[in-house]
N, C-alpha and C positions, 0 to 999 in steps of 0.2 A: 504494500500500500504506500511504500516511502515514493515510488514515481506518481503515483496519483497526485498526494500531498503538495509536490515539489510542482507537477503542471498547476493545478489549482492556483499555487499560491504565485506563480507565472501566468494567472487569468488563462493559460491555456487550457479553458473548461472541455472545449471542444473535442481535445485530445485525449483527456483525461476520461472524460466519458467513452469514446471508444476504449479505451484501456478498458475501463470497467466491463463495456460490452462484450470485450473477447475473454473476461477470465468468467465471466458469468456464462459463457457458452462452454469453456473448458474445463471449469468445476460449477455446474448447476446446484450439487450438493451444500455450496456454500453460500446457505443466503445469507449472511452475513453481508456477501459483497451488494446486496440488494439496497443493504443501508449506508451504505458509502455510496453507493448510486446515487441515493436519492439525494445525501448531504452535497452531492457535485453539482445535480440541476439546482439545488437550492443555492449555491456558489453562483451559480450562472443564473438565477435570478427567472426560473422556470420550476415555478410550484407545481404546475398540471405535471410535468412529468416526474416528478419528487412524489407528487399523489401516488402516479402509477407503481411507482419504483415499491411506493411500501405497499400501495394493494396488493400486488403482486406479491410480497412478502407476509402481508395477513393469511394470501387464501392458500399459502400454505401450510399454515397450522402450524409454522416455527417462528412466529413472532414475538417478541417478550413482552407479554400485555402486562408481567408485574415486573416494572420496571425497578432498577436497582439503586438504592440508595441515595441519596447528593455528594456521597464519599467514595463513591463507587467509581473508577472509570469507564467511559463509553467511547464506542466508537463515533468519531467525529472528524470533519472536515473543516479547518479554520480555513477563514476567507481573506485573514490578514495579512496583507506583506511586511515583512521585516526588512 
């Protein structure tokens, strides 16, 4: 995920979602990267497809609907440049 990060945080959203599109075809097992999906259109300022990203991720029944703590880490996409 540290290339995604590093496009994101270079606005290169565009890229960065393809990245995600091909490991999501090469391990479908890991929805996980569903939610880095969605955190990149929300980077790119595109909610409709951030929606889909986690529908997609509810109706598979591997969504964490109780989510973990505020001490907890998650995964996440900062939109910050340093």
């Amino acid at each position: 995920m540290g290339k995604v990060q590093c496009l994101v945080n270079l606005g290169r959203q565009d890229e960065a979602i393809k990245m995600i599109d091909d490991l999501i075809t090469q391990y479908p097992e890991q929805t996980d990267l569903l939610l880095v999906q969605s955190n990149v259109y929300i980077a790119k300022k595109d909610p409709a497809s951030a929606a889909a990203a986690l529908e997609i991720l509810r109706a598979t029944g591997k969504a964490n609907t109780n989510p973990p703590s505020c001490s907890a880490a998650s995964p996440s996409i900062s939109t910050s440049r340093t």
